[in-house]
C-alpha positions as CSV (number, residue, x, y, z in Angstrom):
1,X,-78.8,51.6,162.5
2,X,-79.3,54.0,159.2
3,X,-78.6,57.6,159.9
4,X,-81.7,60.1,160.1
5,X,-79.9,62.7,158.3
6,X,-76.8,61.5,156.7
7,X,-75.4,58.8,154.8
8,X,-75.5,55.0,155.9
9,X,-75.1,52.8,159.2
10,X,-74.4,55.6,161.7
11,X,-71.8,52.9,162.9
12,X,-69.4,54.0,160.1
13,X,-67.3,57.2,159.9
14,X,-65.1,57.8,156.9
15,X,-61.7,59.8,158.8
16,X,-60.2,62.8,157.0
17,X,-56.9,62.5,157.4
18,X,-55.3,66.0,158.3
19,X,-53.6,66.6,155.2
20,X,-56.6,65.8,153.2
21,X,-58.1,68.8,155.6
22,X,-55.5,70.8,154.9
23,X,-55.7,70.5,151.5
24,X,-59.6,71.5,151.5
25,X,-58.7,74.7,153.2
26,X,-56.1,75.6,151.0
27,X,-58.4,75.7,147.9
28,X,-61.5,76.5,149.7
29,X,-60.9,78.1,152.7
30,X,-61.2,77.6,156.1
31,X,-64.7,76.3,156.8
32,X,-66.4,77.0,159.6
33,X,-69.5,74.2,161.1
34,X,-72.3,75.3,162.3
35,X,-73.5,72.3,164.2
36,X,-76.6,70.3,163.3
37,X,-80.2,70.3,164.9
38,X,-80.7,67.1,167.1
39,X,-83.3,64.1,166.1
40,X,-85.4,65.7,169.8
41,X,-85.6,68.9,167.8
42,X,-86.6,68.1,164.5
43,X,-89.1,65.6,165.7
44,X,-90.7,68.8,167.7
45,X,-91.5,70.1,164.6
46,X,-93.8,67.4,163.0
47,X,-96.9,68.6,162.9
48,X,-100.3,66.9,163.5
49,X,-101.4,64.0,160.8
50,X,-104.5,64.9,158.8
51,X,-104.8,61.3,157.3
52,X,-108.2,59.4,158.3
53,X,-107.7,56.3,160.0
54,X,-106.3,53.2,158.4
55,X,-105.1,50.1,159.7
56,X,-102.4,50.2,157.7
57,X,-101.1,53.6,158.3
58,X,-98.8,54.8,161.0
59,X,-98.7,58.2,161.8
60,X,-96.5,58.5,164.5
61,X,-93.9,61.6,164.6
62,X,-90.6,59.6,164.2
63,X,-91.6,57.7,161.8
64,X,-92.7,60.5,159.5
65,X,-89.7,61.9,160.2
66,X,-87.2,59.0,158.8
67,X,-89.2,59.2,156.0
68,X,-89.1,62.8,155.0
69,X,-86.6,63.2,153.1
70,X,-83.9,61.6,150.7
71,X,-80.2,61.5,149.9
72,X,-80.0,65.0,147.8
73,X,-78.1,67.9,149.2
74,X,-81.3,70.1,149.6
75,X,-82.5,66.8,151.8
76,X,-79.6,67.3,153.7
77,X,-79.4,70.9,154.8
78,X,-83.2,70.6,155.6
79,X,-82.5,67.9,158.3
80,X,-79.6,68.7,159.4
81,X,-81.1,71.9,160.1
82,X,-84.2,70.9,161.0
83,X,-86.2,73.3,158.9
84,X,-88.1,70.7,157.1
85,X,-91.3,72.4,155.7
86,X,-93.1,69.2,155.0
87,X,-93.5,65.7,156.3
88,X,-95.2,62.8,155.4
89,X,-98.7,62.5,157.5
90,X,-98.0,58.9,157.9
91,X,-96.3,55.9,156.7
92,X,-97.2,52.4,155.8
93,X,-95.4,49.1,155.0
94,X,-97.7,47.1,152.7
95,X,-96.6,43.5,152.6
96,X,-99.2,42.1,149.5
97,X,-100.1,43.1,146.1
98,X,-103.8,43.0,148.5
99,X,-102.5,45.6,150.6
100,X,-101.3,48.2,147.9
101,X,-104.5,48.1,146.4
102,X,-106.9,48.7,149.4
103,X,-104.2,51.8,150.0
104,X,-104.7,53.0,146.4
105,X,-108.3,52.5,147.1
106,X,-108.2,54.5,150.4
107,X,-106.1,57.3,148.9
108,X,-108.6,57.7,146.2
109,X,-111.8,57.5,148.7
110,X,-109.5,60.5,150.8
111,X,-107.8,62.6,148.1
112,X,-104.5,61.4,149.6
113,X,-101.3,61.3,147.8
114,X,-99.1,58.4,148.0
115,X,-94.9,58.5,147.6
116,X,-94.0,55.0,147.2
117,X,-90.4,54.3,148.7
118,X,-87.8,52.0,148.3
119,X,-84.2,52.5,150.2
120,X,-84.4,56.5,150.7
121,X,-81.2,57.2,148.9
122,X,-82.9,58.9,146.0
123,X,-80.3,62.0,145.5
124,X,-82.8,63.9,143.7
125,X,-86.3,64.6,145.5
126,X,-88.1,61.2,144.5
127,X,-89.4,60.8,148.0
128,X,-89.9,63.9,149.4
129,X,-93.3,65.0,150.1
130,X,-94.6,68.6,148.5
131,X,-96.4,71.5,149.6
132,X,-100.5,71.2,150.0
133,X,-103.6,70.8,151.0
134,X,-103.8,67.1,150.5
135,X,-102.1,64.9,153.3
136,X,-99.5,62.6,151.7
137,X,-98.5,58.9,152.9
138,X,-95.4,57.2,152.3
139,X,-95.5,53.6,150.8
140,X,-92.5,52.3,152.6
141,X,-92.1,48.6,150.5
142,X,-89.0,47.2,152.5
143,X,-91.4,44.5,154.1
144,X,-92.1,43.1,150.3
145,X,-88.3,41.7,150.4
146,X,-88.7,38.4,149.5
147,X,-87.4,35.7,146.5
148,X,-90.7,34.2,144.7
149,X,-89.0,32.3,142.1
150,X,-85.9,31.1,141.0
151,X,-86.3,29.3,137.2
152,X,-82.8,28.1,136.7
153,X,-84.1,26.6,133.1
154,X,-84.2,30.4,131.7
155,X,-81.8,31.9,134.4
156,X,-84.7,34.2,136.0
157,X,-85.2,35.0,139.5
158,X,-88.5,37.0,141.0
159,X,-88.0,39.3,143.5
160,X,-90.6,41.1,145.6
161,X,-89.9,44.9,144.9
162,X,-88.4,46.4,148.4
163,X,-85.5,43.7,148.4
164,X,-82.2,45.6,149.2
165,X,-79.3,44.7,146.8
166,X,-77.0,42.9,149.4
167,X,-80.3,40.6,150.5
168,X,-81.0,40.2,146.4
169,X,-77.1,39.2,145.6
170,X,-77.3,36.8,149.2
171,X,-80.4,34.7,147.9
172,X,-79.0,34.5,144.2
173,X,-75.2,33.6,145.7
174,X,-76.8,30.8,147.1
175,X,-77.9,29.1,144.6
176,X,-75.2,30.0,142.4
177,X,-76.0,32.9,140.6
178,X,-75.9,37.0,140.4
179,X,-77.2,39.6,139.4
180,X,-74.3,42.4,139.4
181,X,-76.3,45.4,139.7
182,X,-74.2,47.5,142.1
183,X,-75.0,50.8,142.3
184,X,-73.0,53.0,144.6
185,X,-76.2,53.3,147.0
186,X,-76.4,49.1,146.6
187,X,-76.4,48.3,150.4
188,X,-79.4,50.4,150.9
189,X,-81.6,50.6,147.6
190,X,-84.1,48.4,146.7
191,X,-84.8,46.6,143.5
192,X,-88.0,48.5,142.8
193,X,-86.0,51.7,143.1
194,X,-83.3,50.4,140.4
195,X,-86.4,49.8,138.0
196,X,-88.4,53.2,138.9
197,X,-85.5,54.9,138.3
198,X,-83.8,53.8,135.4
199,X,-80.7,52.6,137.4
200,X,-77.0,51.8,136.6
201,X,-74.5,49.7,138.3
202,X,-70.7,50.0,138.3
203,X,-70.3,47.4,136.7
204,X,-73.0,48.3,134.2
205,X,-71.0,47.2,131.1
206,X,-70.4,43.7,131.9
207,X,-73.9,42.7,134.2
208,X,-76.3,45.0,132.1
209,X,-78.1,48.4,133.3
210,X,-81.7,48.0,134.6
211,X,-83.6,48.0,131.1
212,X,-81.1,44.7,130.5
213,X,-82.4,42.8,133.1
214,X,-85.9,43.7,133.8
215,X,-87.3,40.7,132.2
216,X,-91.1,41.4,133.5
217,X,-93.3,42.1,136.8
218,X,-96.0,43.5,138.6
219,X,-97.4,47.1,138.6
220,X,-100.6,48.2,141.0
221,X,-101.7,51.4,139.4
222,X,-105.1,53.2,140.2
223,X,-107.2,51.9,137.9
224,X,-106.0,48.3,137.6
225,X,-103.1,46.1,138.1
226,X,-100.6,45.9,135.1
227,X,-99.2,42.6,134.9
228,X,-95.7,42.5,132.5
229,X,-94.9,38.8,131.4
230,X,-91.3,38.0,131.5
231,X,-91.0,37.4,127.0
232,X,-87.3,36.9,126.3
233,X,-88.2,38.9,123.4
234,X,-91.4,40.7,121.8
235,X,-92.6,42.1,118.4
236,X,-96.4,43.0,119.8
237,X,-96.3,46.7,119.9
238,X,-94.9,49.0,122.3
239,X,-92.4,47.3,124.9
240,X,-94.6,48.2,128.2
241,X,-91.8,47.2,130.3
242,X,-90.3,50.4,129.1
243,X,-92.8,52.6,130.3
244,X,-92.5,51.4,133.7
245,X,-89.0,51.6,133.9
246,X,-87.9,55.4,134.8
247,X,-91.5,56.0,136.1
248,X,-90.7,57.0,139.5
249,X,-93.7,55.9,140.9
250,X,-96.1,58.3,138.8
251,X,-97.6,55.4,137.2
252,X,-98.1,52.5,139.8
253,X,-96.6,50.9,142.4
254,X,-94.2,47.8,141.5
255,X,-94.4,45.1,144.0
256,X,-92.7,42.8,142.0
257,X,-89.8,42.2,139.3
258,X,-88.3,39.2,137.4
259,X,-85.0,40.0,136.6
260,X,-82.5,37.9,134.1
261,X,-79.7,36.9,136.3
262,X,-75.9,35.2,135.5
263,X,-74.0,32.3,137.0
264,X,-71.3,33.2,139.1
265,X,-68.4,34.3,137.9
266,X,-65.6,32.6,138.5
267,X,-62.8,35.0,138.6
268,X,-63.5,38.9,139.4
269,X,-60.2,41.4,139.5
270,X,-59.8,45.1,139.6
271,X,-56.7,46.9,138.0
272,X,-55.7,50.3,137.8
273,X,-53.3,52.1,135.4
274,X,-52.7,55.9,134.9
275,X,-52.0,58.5,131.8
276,X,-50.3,61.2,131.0
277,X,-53.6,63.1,131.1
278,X,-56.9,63.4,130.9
279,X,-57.6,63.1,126.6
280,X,-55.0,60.5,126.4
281,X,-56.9,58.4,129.2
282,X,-60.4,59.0,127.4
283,X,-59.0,58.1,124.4
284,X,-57.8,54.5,126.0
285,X,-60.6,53.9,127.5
286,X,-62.7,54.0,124.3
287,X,-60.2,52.0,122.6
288,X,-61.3,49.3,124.9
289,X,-64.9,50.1,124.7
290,X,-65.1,49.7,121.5
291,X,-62.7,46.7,121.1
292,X,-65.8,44.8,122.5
293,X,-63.5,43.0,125.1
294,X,-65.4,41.6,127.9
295,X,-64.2,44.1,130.5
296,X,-67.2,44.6,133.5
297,X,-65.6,48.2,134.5
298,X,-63.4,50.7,133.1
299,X,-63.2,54.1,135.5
300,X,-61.4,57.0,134.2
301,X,-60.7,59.9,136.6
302,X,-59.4,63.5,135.7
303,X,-56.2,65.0,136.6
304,X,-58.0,66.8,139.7
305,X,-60.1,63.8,140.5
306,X,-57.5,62.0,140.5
307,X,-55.8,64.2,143.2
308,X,-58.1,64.5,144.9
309,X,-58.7,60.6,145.7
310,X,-55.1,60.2,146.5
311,X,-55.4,63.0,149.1
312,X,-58.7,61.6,150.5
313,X,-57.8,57.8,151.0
314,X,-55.9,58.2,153.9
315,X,-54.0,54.9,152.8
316,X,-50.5,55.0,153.0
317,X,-50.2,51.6,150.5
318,X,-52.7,53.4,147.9
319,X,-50.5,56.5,148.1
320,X,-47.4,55.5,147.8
321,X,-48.3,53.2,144.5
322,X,-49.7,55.8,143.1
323,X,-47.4,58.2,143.4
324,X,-44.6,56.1,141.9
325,X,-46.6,55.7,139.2
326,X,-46.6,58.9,138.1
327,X,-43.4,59.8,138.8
328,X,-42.6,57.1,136.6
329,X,-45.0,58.4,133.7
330,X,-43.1,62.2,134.4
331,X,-46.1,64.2,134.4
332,X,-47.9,63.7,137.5
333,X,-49.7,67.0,138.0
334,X,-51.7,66.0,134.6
335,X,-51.9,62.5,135.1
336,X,-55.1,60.2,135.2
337,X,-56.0,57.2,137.2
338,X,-58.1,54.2,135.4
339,X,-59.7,51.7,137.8
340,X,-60.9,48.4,135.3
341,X,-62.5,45.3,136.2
342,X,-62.4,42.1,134.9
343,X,-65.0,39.8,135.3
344,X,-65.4,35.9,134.2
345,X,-64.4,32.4,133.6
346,X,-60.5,32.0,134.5
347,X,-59.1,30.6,130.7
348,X,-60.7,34.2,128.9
349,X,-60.1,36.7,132.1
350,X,-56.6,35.9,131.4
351,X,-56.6,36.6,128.2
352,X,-59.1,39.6,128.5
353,X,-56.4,40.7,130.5
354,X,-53.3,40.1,128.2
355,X,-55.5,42.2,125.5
356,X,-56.8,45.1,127.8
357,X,-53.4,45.3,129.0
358,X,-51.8,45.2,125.4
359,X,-54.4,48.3,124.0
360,X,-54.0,50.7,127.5
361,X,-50.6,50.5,127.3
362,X,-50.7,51.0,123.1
363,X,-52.2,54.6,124.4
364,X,-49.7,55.1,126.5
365,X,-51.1,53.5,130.0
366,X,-48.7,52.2,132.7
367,X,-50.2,49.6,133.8
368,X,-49.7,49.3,138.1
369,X,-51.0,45.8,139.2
370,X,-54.2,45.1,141.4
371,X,-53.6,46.5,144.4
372,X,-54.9,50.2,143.5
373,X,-58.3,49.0,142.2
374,X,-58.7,46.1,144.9
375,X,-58.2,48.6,147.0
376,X,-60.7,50.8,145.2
377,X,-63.6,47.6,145.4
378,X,-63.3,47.1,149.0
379,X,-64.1,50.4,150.1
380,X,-66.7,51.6,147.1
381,X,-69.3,51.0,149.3
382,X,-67.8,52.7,151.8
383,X,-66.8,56.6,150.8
384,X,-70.2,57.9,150.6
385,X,-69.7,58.1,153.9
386,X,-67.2,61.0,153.2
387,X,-69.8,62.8,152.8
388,X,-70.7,62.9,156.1
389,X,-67.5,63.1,157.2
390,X,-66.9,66.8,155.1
391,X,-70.1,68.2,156.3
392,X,-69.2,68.0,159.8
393,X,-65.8,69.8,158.9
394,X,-68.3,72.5,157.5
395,X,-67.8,71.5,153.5
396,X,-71.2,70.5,151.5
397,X,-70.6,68.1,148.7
398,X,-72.7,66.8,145.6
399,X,-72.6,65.4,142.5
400,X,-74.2,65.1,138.8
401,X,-74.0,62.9,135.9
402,X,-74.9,62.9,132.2
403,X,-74.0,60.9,129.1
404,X,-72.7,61.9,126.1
405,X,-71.4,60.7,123.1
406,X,-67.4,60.3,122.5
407,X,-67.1,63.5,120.4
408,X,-68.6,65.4,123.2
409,X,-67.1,64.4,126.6
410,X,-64.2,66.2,126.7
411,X,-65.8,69.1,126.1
412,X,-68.8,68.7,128.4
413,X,-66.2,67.9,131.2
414,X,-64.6,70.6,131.2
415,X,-67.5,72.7,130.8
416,X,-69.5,71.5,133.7
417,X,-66.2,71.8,135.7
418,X,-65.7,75.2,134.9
419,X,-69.3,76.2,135.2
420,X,-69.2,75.0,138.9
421,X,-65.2,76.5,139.6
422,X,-66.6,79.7,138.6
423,X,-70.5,79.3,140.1
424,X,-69.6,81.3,143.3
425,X,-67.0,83.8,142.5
426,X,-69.1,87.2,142.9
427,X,-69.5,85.7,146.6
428,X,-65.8,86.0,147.3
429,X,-66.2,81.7,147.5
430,X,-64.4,78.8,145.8
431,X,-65.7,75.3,144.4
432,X,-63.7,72.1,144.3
433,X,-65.1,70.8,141.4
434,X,-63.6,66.9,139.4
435,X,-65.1,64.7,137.1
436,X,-64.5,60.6,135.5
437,X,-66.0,58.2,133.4
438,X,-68.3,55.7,135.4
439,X,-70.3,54.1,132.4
440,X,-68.4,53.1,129.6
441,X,-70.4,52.2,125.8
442,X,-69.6,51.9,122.3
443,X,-71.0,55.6,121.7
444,X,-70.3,57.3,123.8
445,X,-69.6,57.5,127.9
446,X,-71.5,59.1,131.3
447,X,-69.6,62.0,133.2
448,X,-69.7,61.5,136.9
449,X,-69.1,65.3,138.3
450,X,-68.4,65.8,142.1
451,X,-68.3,69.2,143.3
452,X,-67.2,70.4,147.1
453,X,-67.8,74.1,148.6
454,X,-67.9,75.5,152.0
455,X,-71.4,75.7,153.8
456,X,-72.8,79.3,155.3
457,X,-73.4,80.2,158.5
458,X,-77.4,80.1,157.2
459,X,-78.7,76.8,155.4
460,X,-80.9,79.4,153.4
461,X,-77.8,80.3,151.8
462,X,-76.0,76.9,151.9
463,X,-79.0,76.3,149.9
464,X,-78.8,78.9,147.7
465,X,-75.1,78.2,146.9
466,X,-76.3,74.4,145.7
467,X,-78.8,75.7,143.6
468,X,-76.7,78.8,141.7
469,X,-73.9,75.4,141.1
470,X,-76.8,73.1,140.1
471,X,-78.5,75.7,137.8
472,X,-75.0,76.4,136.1
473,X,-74.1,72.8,135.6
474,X,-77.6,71.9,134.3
475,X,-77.8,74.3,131.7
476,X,-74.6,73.4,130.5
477,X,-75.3,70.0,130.2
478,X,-78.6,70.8,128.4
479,X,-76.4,73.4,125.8
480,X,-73.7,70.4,124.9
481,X,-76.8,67.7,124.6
482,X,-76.5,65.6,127.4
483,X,-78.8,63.8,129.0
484,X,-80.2,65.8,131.7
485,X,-79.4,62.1,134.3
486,X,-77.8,59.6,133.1
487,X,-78.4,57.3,136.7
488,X,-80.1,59.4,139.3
489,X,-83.4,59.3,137.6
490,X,-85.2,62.9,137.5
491,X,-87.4,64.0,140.7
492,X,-88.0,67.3,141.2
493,X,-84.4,68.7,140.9
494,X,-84.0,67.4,137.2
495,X,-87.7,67.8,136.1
496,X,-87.9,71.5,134.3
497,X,-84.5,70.2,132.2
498,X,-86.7,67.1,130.7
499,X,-88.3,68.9,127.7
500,X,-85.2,69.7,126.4
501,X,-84.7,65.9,126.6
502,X,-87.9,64.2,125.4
503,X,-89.5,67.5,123.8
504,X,-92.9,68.8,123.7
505,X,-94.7,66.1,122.2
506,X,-92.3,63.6,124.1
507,X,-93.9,65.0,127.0
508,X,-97.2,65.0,126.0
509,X,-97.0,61.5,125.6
510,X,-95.7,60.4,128.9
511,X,-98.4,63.1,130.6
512,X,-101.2,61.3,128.6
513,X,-99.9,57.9,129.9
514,X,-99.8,59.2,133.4
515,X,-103.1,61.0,133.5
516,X,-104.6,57.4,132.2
517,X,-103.4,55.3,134.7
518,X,-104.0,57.8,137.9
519,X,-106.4,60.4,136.8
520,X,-106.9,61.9,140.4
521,X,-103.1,62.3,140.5
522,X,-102.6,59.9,143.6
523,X,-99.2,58.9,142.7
524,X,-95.9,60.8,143.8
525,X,-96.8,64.3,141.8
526,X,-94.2,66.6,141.0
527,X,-91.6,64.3,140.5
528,X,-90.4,63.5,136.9
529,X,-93.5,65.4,135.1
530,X,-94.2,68.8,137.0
């Protein structure tokens, strides 16, 4: 059963090994929980609907409730505190393009707003319901979850939009095929959600990001459906497709997708090998990026990152590899772990390997064997739930992302790092803050930032502390031009840094798109435009 206010199947728990706790407390302090609100006592707290009846529509209390909020930080401290200051006023599962139109219909007869949902794990306010005098219902689209159409002529599968990736990757393994999108929320997101919000998979540089496989589909908007035909390739204007990518919702609802998928691979291994430090690692790494060598995953973490995951693994095999690793290189304080995947047909994995092998170690890289990053792909679905894990010791963690070009990530990751190190010193408190590489391309790379800091006493000021660290990080992603997301799609949390992104009449173009297709503004406002 999902969690109500954490991460995942409330049947997992990540353990903190002691000396991983004492570790925290030795840079951070000693935290102190302050226990969390029970399901009885949030649920007290939803207030009367104010939708007009449907026969759709459900507006009973719990389920408004496991639909309030998302996978952010902010989400979090609301319901584990149970001061939530808006729900949903009910919640329906449409299960036809039929049905999504007689709700767009209703909401415009009612002046109702609708937030269409996917998996829930948006980390950035994509489903959470805003302040107002309009009631809002949530589009829940996990009962549209099935496979149309497989074409095994042009290697295309359609999917209906609230498929989860493991269901997705279970119907295409069958019939000998894959799609490879695996985000780090994959067990829970939904195809729809991958396309609405730009998504990116770990494996990103072999299998393709979203805009690489979204072939085509089906969008319900207000004024009409918009039907996008699955071209292999188009010179007739404007690529449509493109607009409805990264629209989180604010221009229809997509019901369906047809996505480009692979065959199989035959062979998939994960390595790992370390550097002396962090520039020398980033400098491997692009070697191999731009050697065009058909790698499907190279992850770079920093010195500190790199730490840090040792301490947290709580696996004595992972540990003691790595750490004869860098006593073997003879600067281990400095030194950086690289997790690569190869991906394939057996004959050129080999020699991908030989080659990736030759160039990490031409830069320096000790190369350590498979058992370090097999280790690392049997639980990468599995340490989100760390995060639970830390909050109940009384620490709050988040992360942010951006994308830059070579020339600029060694300087934006050690900005951003700083930024957040120093975000809470005039409050006497101290930030845990690490970075790596988790998209690799030929221009350039995306920064992957986690940060870690002791929660208050209050959740006002938990809060508070998040959004002084956020604030910082933003700005100085905006300052070194970065993308303002490089993954987690905008929201609300990333929405006043998007002008500096797209610029004014960037923006004026996507507004004037929006306003076209849903001139009552029906559709998820406040997110991604403001």
């Amino acid at each position: 059963m999902r969690r109500w206010n954490g991460w995942g199947d409330d049947a997992k728990t990540y353990p903190l090994p002691e000396s991983a706790a004492g570790h925290l407390e030795r840079i951070l302090g000693e935290a102190d929980p302050v226990p969390d609100a029970s399901f009885e006592q949030v649920l007290s707290a939803v207030p009367a609907s104010r939708l007009s009846p449907h026969p759709l529509i459900n507006t009973n209390p719990a389920e408004r409730l496991l639909h309030a909020r998302g996978q952010s930080l902010p989400d979090w401290i609301a319901l584990r505190s149970g001061q939530i200051d808006v729900f949903p006023d009910g919640v329906t599962y449409p299960t036809s393009d039929e049905e999504v139109r007689s709700l767009l219909t209703y909401a415009g007869e009612t002046d109702t707003i609708l937030i269409p949902y996917g998996g829930g794990t948006s980390v950035v306010g994509h489903i959470n319901p805003l302040p107002g005098d309009r009631p809002t219902l949530t589009v829940d689209m996990n009962r549209l979850n099935k496979l149309i159409n497989l074409d095994e002529t042009n290697r295309t599968a359609t999917f209906e939009a609230g498929i989860t990736g493991p269901s997705l990757e279970e119907e295409l393994r069958t019939r000998g095929c894959i799609l490879g999108h695996f985000p780090q929320s994959w067990e829970f997101s939904t195809l729809g959600g991958w396309i609405a919000t730009r998504s990116s998979g770990q494996q990103s540089y072999f299998y393709g990001r979203v805009e690489d496989f979204f072939a085509g589909g089906h969008l319900e908007s207000p004024i009409g459906p918009l039907e996008l035909p699955p071209l292999p390739a188009s010179a007739a204007g404007p690529d449509l497709r493109e607009m409805v990518l990264g629209s989180e919702g604010r221009l229809g609802i997509i019901t369906r997708a047809t996505i480009r998928v692979q065959s199989t691979p035959e062979v998939e291994r994960f390595y790992a090998a370390f550097f002396r430090d962090w520039e020398t690692g980033v400098n491997a790494v692009r070697a191999v990026a731009q050697s065009d060598l058909p790698v499907s995953m190279l992850r770079l973490s920093n010195p500190q990152e790199t730490e840090t995951t040792l301490r947290l693994a709580g696996r004595e095999r992972l540990v003691s590899f790595a750490e004869r690793g860098l006593r073997l290189l003879g600067r281990g304080e400095e030194s950086c772990m690289l997790i690569y995947g190869l991906t394939g047909y057996r004959g050129i994995l080999a020699i991908t390997r030989w080659r990736t092998g030759a160039l990490l170690r031409s830069h320096g890289g000790l190369l350590v064997g498979k058992t370090i990053g097999e280790m690392w792909r049997k639980s990468r679905f599995y340490t989100p739930y760390l995060r639970n894990t830390l909050w109940e010791r009384g620490y709050a963690v988040d992360t942010l992302e951006t994308a830059v070009s070579w020339a600029n990530v060694l300087p934006i990751a050690e900005a951003i790092t700083t930024a957040l190190r120093d975000g809470l010193t005039d409050q006497d408190e101290r930030v845990l803050a690490f970075a790596h590489l988790s998209h690799i391309y030929r221009d350039g790379a995306s920064v992957y930032v986690t940060f870690i800091f002791r929660r208050a006493k209050d959740p006002a000021e938990t809060l508070e502390r998040w959004q002084r660290l956020k604030s910082a990080a933003s700005e100085v992603i905006i300052a070194h031009g970065g993308t303002i997301s490089h993954q987690h799609g905008v929201g609300t949390d990333h929405a006043p840094y998007l002008t500096a992104e797209k610029g004014e009449v960037g923006m004026s173009m996507l507004v004037a798109v929006q306003q076209k297709l849903d001139p009552q503004g029906l559709l998820n406002p406040g997110k991604l435009l403001r």
